[in-house]
mmCIF file as Biopython writes it, N, C-alpha, C and O atoms, coordinates in Angstrom:
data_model
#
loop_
_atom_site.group_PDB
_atom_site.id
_atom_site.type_symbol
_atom_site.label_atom_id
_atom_site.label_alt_id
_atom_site.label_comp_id
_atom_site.label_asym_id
_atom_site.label_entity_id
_atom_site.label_seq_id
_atom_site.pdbx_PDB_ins_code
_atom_site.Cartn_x
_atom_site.Cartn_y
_atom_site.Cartn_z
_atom_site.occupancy
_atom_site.B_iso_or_equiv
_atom_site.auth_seq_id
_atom_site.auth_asym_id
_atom_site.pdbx_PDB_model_num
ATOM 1   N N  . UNK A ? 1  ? -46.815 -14.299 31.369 1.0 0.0 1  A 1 
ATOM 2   C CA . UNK A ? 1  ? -45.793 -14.599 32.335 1.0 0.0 1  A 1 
ATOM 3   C C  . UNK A ? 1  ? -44.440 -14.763 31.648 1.0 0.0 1  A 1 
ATOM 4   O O  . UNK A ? 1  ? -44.301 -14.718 30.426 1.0 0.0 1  A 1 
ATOM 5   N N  . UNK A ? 2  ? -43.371 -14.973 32.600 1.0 0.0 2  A 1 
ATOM 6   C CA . UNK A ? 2  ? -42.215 -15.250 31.878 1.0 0.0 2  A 1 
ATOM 7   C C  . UNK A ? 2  ? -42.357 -16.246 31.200 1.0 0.0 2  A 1 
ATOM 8   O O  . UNK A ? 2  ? -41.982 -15.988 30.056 1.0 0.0 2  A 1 
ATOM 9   N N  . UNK A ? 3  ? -42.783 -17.493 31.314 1.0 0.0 3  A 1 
ATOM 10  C CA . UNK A ? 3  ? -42.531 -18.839 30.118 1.0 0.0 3  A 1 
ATOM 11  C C  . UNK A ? 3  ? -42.725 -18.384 29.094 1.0 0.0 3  A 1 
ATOM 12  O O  . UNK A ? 3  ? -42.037 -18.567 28.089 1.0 0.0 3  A 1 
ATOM 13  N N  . UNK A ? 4  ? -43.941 -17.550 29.213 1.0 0.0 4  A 1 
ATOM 14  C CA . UNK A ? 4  ? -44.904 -17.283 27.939 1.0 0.0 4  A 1 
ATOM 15  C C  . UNK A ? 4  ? -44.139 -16.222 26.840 1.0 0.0 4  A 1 
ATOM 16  O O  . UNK A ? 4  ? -44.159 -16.451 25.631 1.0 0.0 4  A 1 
ATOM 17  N N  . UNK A ? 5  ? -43.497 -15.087 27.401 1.0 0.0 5  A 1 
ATOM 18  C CA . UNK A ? 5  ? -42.919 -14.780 26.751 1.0 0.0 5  A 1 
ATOM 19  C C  . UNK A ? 5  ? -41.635 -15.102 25.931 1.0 0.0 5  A 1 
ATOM 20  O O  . UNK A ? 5  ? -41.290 -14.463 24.937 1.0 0.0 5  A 1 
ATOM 21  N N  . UNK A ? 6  ? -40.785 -16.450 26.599 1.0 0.0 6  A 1 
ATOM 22  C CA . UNK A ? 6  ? -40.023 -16.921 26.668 1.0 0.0 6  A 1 
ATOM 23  C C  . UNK A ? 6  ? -40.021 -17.541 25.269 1.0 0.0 6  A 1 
ATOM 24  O O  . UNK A ? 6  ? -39.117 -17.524 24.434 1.0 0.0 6  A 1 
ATOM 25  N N  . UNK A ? 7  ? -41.547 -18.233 25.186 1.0 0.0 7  A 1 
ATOM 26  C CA . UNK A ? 7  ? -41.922 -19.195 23.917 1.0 0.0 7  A 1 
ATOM 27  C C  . UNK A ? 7  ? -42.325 -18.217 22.773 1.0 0.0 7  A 1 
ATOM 28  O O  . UNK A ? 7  ? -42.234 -18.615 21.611 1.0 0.0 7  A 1 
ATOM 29  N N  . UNK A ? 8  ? -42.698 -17.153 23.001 1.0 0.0 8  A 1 
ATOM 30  C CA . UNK A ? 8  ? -43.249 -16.508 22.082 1.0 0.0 8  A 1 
ATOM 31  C C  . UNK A ? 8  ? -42.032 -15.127 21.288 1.0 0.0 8  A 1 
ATOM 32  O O  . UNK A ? 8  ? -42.051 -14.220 20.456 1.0 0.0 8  A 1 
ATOM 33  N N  . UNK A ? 9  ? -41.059 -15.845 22.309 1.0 0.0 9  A 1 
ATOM 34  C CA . UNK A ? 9  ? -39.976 -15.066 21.849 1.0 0.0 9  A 1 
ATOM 35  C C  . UNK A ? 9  ? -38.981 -15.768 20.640 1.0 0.0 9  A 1 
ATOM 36  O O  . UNK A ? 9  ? -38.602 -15.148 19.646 1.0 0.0 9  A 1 
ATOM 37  N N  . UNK A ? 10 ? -38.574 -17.475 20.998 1.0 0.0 10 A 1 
ATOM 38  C CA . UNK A ? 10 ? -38.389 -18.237 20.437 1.0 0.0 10 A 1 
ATOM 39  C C  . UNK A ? 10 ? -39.066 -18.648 18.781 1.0 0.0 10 A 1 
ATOM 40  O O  . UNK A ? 10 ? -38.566 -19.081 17.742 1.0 0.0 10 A 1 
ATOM 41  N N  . UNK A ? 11 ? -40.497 -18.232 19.224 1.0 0.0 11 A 1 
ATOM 42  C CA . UNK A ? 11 ? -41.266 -18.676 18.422 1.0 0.0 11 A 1 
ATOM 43  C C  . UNK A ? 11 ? -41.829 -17.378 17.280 1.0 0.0 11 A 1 
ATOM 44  O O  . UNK A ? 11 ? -42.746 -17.454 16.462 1.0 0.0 11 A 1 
ATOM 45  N N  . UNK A ? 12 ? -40.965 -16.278 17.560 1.0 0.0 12 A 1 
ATOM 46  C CA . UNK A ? 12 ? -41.069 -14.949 17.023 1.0 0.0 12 A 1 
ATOM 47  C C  . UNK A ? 12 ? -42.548 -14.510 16.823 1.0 0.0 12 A 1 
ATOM 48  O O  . UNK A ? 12 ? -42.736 -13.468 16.195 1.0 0.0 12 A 1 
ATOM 49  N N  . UNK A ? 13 ? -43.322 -15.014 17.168 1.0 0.0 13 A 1 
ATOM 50  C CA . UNK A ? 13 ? -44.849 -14.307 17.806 1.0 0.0 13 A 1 
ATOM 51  C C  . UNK A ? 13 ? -45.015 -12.962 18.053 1.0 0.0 13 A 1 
ATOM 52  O O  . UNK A ? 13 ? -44.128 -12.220 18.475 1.0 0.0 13 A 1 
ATOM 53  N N  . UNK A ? 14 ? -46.433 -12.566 17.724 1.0 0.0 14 A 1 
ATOM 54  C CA . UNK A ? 14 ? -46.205 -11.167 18.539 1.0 0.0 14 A 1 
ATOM 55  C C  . UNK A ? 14 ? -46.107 -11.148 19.908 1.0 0.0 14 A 1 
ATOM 56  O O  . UNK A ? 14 ? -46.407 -12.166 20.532 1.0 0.0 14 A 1 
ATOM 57  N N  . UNK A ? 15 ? -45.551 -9.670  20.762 1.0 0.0 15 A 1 
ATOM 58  C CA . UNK A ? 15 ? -45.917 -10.047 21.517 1.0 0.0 15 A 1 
ATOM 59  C C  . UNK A ? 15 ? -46.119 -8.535  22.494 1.0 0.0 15 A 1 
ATOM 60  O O  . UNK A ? 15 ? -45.872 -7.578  21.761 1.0 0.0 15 A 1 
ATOM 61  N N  . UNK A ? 16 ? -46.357 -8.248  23.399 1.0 0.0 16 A 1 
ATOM 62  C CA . UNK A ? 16 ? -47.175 -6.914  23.586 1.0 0.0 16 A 1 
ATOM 63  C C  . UNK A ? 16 ? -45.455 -6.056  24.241 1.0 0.0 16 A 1 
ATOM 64  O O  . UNK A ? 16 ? -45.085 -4.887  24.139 1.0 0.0 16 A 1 
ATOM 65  N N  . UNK A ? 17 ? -44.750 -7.306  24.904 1.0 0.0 17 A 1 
ATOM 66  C CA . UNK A ? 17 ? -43.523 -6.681  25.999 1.0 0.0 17 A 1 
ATOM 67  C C  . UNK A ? 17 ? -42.593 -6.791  24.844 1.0 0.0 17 A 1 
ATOM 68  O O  . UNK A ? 17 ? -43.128 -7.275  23.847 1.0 0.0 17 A 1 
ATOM 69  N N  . UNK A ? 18 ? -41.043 -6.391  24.686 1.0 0.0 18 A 1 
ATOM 70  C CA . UNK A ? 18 ? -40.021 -6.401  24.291 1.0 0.0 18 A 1 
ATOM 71  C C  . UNK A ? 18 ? -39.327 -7.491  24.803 1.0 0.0 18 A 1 
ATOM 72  O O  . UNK A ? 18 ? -39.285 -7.704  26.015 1.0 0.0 18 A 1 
ATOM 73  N N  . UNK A ? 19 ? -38.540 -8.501  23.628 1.0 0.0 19 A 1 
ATOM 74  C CA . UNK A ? 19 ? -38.071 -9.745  23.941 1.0 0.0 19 A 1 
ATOM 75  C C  . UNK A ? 19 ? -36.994 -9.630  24.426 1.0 0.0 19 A 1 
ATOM 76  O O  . UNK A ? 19 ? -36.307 -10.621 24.179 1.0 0.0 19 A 1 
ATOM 77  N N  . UNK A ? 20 ? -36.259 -8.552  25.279 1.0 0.0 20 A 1 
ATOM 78  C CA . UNK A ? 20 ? -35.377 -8.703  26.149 1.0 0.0 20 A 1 
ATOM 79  C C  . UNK A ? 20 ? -35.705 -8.840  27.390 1.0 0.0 20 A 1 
ATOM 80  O O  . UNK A ? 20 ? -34.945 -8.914  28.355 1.0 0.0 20 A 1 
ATOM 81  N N  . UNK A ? 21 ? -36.746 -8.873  27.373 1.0 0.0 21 A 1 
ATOM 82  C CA . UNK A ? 21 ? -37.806 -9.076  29.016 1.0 0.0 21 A 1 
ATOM 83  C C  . UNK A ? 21 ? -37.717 -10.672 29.522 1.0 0.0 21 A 1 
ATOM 84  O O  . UNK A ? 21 ? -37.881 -11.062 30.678 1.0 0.0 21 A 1 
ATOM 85  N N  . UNK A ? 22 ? -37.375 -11.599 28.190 1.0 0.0 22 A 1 
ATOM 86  C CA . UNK A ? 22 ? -37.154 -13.373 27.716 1.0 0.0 22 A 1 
ATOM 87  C C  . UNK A ? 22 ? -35.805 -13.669 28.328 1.0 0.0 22 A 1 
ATOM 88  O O  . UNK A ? 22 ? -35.577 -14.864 28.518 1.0 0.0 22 A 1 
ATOM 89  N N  . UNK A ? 23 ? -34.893 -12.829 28.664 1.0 0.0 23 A 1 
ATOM 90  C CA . UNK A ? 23 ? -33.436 -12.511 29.227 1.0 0.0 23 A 1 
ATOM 91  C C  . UNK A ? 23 ? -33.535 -13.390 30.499 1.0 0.0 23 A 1 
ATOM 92  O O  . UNK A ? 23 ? -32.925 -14.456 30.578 1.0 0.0 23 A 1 
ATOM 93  N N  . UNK A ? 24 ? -34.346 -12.896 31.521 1.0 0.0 24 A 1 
ATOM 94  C CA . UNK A ? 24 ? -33.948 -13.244 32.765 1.0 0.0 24 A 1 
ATOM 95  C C  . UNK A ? 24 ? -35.445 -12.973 33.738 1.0 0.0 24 A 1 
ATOM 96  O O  . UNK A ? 24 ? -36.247 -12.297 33.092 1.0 0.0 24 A 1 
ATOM 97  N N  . UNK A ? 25 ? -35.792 -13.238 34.685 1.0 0.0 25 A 1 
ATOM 98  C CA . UNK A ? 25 ? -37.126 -12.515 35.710 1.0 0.0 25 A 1 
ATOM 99  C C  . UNK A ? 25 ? -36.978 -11.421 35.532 1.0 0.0 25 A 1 
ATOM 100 O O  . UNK A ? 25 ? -37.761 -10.654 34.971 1.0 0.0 25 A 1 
ATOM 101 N N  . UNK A ? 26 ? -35.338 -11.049 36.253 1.0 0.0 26 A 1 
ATOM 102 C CA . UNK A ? 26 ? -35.560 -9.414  36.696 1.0 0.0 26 A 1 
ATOM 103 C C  . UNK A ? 26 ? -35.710 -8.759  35.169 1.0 0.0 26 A 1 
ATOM 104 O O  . UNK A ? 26 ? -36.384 -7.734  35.070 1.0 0.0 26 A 1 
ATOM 105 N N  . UNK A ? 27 ? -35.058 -9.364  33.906 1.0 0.0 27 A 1 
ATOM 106 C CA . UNK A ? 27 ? -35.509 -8.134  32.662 1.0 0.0 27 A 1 
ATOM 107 C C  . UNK A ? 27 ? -36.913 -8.311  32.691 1.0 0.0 27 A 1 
ATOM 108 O O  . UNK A ? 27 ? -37.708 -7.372  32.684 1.0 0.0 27 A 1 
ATOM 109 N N  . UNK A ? 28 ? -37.154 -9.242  32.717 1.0 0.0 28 A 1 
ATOM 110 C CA . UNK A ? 28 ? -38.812 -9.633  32.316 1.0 0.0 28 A 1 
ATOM 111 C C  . UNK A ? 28 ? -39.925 -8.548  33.356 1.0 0.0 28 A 1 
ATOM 112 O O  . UNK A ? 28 ? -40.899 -7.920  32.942 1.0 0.0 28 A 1 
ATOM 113 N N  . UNK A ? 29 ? -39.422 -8.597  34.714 1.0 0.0 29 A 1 
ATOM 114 C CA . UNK A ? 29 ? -39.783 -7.615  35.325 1.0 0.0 29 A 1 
ATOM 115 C C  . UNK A ? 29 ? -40.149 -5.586  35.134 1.0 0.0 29 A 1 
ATOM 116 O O  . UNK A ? 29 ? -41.024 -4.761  35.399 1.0 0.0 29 A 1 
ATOM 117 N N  . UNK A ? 30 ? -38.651 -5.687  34.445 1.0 0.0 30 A 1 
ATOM 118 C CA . UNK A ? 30 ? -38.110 -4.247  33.906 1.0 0.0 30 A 1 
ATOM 119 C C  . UNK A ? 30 ? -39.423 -3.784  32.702 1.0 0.0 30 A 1 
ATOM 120 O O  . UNK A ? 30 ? -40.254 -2.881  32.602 1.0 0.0 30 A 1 
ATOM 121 N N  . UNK A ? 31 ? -39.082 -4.790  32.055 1.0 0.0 31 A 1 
ATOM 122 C CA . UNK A ? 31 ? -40.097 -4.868  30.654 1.0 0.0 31 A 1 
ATOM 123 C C  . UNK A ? 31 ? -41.265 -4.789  30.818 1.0 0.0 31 A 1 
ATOM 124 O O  . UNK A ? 31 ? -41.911 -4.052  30.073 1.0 0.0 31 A 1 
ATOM 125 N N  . UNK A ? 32 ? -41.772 -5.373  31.636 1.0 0.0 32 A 1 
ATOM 126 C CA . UNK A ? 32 ? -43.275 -5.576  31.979 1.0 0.0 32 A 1 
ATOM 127 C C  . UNK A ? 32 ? -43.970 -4.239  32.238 1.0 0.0 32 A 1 
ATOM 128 O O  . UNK A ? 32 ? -44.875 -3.677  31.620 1.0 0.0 32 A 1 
ATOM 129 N N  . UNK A ? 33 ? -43.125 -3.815  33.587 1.0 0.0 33 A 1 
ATOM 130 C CA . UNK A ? 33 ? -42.904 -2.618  33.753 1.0 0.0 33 A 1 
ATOM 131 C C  . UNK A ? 33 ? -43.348 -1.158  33.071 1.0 0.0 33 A 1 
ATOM 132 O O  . UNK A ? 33 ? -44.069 -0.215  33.397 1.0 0.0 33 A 1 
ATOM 133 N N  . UNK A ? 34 ? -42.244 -1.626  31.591 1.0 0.0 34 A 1 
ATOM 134 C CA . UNK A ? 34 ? -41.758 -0.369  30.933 1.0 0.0 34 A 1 
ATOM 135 C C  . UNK A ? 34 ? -43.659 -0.270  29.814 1.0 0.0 34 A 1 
ATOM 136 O O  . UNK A ? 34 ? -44.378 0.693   29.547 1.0 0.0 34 A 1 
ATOM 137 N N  . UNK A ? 35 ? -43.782 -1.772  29.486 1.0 0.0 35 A 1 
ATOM 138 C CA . UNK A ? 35 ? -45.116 -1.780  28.897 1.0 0.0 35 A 1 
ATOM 139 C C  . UNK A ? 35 ? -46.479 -1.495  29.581 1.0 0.0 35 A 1 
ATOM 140 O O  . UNK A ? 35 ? -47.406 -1.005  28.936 1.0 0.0 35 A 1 
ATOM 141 N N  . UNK A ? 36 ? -46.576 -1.768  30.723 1.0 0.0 36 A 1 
ATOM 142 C CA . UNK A ? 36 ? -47.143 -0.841  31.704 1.0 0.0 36 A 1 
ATOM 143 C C  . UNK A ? 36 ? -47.535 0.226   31.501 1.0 0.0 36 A 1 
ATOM 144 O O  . UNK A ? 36 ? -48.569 0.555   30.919 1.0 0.0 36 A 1 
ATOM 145 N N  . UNK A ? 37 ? -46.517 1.041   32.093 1.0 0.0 37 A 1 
ATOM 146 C CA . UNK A ? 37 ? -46.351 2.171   31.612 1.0 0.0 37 A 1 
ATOM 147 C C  . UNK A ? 37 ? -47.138 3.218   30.515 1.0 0.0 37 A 1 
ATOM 148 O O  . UNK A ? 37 ? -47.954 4.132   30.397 1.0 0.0 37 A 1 
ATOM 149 N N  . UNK A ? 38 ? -45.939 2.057   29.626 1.0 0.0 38 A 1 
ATOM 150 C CA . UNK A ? 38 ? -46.420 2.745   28.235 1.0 0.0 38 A 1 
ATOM 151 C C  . UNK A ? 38 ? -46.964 2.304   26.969 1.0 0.0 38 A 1 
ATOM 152 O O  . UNK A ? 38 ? -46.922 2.760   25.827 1.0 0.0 38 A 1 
ATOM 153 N N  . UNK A ? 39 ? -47.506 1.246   27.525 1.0 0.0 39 A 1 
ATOM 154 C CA . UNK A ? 39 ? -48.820 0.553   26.307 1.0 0.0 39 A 1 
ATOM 155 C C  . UNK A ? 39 ? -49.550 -0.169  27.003 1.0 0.0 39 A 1 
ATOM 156 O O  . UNK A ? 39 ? -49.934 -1.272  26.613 1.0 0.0 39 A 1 
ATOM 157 N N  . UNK A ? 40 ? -49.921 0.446   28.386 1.0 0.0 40 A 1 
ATOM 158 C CA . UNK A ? 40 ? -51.055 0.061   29.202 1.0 0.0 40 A 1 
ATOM 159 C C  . UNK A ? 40 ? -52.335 -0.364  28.912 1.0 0.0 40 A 1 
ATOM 160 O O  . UNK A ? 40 ? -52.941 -1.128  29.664 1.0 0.0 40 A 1 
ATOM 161 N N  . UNK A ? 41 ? -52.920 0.183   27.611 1.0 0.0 41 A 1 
ATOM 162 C CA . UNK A ? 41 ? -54.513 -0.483  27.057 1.0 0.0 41 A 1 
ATOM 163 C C  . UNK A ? 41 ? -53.943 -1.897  26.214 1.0 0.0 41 A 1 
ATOM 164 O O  . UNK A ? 41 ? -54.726 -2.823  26.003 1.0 0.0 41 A 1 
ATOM 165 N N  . UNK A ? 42 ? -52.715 -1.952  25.825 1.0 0.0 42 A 1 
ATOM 166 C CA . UNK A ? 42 ? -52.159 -3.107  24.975 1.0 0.0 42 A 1 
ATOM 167 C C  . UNK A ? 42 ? -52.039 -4.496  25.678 1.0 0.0 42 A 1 
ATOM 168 O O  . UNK A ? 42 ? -52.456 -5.615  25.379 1.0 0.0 42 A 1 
ATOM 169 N N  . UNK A ? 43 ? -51.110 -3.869  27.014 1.0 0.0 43 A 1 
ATOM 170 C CA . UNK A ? 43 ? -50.953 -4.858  28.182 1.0 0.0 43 A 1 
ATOM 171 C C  . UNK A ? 43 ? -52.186 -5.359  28.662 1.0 0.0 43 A 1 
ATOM 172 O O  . UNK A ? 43 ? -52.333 -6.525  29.028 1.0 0.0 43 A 1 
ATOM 173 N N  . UNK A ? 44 ? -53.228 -4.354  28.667 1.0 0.0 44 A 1 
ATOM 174 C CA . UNK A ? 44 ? -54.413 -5.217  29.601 1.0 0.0 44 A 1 
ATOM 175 C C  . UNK A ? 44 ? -54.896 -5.877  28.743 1.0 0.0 44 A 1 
ATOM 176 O O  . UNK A ? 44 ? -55.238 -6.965  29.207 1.0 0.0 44 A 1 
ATOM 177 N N  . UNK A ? 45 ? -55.142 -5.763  27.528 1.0 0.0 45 A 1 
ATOM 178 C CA . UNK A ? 45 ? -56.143 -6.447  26.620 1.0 0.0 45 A 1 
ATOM 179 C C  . UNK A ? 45 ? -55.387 -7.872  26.436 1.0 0.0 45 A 1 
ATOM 180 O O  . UNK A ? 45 ? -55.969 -8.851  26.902 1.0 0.0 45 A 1 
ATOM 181 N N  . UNK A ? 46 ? -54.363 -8.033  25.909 1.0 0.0 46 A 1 
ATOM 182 C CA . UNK A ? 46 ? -53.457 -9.145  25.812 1.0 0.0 46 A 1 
ATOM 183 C C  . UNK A ? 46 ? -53.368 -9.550  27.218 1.0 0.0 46 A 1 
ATOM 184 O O  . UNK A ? 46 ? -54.157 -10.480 27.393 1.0 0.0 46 A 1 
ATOM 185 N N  . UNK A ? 47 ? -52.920 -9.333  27.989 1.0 0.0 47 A 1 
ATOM 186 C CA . UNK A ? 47 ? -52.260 -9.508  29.059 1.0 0.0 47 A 1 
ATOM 187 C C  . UNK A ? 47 ? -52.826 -9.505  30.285 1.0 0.0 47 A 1 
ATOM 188 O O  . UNK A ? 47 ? -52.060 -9.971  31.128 1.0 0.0 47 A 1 
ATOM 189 N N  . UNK A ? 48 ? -54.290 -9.021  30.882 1.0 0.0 48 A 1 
ATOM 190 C CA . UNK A ? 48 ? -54.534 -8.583  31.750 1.0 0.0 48 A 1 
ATOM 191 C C  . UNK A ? 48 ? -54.499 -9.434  33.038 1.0 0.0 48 A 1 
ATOM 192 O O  . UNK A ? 48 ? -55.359 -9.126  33.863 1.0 0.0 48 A 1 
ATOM 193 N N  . UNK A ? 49 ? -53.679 -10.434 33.364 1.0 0.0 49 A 1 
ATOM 194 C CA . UNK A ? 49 ? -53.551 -10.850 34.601 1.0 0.0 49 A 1 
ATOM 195 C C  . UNK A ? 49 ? -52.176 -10.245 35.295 1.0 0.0 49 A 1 
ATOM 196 O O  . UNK A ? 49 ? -51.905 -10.141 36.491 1.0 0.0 49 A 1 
ATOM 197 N N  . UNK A ? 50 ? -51.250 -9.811  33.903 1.0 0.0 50 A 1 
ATOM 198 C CA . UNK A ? 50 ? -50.073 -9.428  34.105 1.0 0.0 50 A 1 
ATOM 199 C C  . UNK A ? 50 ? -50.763 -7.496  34.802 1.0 0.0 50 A 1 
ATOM 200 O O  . UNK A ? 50 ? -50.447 -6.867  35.812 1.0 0.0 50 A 1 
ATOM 201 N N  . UNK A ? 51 ? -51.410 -7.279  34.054 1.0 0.0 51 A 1 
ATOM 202 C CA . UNK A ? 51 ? -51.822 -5.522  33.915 1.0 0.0 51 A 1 
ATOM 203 C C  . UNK A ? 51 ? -52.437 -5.437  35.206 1.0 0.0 51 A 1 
ATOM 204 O O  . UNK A ? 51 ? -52.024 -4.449  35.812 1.0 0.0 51 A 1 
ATOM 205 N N  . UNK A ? 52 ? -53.225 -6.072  35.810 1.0 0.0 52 A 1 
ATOM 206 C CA . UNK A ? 52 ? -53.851 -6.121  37.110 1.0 0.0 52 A 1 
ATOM 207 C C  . UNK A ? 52 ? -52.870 -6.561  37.950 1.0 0.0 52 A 1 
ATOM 208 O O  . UNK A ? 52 ? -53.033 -5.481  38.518 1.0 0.0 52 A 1 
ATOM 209 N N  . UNK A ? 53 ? -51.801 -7.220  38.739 1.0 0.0 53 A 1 
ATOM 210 C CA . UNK A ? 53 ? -50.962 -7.302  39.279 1.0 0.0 53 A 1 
ATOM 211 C C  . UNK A ? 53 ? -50.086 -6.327  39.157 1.0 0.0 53 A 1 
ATOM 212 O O  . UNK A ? 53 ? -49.829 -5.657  40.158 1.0 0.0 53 A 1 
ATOM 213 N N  . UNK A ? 54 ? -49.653 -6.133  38.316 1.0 0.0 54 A 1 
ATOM 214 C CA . UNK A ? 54 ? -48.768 -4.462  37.999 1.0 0.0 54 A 1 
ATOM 215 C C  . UNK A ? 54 ? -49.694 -3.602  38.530 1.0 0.0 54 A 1 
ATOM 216 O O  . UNK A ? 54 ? -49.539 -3.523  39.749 1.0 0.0 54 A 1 
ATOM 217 N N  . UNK A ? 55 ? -50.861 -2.724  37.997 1.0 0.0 55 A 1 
ATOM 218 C CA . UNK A ? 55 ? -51.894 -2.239  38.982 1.0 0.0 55 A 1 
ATOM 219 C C  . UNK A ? 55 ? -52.326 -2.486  40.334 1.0 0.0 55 A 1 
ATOM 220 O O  . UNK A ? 55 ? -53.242 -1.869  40.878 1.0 0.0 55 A 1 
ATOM 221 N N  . UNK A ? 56 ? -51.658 -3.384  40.851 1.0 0.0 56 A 1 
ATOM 222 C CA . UNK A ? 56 ? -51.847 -3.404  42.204 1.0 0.0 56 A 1 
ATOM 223 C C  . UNK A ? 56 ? -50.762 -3.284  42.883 1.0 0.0 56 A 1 
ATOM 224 O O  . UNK A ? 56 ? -50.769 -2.598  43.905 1.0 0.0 56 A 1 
ATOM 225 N N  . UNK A ? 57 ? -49.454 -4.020  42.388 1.0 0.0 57 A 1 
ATOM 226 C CA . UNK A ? 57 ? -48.317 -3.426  42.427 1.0 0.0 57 A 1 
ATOM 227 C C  . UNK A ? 57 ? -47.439 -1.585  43.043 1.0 0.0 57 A 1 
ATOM 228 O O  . UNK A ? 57 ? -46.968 -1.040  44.041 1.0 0.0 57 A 1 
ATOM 229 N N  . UNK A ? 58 ? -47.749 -1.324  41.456 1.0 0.0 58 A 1 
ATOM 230 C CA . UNK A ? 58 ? -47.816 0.231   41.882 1.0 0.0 58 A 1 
ATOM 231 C C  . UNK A ? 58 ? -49.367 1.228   41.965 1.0 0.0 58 A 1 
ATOM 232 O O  . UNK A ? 58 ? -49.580 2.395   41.635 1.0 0.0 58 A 1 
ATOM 233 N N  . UNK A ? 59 ? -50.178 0.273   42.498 1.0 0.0 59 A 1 
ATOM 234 C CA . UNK A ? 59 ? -51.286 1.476   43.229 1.0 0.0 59 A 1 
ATOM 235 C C  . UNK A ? 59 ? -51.628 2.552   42.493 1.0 0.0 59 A 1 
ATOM 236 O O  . UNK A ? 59 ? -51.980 3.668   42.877 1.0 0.0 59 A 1 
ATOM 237 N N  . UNK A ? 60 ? -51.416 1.866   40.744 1.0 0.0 60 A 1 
ATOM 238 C CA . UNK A ? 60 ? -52.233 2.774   39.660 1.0 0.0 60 A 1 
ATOM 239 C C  . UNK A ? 60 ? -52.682 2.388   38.538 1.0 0.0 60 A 1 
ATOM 240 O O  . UNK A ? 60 ? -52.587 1.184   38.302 1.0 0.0 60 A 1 
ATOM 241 N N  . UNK A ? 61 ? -53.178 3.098   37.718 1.0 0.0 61 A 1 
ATOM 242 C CA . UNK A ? 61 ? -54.356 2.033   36.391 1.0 0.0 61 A 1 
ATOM 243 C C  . UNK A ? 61 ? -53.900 3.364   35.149 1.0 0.0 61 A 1 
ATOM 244 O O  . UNK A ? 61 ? -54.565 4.269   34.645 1.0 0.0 61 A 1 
ATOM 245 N N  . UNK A ? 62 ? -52.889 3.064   35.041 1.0 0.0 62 A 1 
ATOM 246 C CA . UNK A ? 62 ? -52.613 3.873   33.844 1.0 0.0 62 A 1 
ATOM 247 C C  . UNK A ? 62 ? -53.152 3.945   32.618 1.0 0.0 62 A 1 
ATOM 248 O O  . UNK A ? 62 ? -53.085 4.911   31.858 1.0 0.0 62 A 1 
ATOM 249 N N  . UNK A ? 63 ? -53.782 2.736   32.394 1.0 0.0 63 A 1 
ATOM 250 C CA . UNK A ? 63 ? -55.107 2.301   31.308 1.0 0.0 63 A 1 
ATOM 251 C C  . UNK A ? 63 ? -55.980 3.762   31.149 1.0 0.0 63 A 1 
ATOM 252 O O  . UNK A ? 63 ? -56.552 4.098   30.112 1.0 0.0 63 A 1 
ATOM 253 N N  . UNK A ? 64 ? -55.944 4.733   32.703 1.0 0.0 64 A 1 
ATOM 254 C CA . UNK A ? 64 ? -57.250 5.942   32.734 1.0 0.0 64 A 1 
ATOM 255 C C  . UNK A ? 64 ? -56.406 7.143   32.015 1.0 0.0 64 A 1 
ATOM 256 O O  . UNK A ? 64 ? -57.039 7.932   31.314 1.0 0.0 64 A 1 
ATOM 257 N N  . UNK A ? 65 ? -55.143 7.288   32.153 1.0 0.0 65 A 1 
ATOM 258 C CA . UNK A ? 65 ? -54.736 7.632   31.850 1.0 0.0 65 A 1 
ATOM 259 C C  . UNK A ? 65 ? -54.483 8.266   30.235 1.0 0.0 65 A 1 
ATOM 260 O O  . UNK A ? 65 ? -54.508 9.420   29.809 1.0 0.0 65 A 1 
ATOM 261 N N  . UNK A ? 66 ? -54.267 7.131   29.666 1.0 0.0 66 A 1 
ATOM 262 C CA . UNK A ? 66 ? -54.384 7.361   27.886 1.0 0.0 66 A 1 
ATOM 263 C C  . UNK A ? 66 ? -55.446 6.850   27.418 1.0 0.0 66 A 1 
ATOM 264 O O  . UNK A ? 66 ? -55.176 6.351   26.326 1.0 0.0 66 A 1 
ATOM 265 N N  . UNK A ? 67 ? -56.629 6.703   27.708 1.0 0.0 67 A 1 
ATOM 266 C CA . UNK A ? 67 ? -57.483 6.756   27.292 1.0 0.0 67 A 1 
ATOM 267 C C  . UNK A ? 67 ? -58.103 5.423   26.790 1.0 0.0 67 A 1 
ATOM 268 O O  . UNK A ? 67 ? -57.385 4.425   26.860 1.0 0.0 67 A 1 
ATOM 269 N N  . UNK A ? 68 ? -59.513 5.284   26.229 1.0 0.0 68 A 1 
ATOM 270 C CA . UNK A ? 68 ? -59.451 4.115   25.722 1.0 0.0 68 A 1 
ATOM 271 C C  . UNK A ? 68 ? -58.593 3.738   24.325 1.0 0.0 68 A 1 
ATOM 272 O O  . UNK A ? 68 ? -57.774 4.507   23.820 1.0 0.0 68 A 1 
ATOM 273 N N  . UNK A ? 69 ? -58.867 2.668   23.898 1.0 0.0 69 A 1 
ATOM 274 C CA . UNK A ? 69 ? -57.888 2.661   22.155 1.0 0.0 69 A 1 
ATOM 275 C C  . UNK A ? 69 ? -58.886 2.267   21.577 1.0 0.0 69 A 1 
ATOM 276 O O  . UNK A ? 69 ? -58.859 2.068   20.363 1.0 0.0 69 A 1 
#
């Protein structure tokens, strides 16, 4: 979620989204987004409450897409 990235941005952690996403909701939104997208097996594994809401979101599982990792 946003906090989370917020702290882990602060706290220079890894972290799966880009820390300009730590900016504001709507970047955090953008970002989420953009990792979606395009590190979809990364997002779900770390992330997957975020990856399943985005998947339901836009009404796709891009995870099938690139394959497993």
């Amino acid at each position: 979620n946003y906090t989370d990235l917020q702290e882990r941005t602060l706290k220079r952690l890894p972290k799966v989204m880009d820390s300009y996403g730590a900016t504001n909701p709507a970047e955090f939104f953008a970002v989420a987004t953009e990792a979606f997208f395009e590190k979809p097996q990364e997002l779900k594994q770390h992330r997957p409450e975020l990856y399943e809401e985005l998947s339901l979101y836009y009404n796709v599982d891009p995870s099938r897409w690139h394959g497993p990792t």
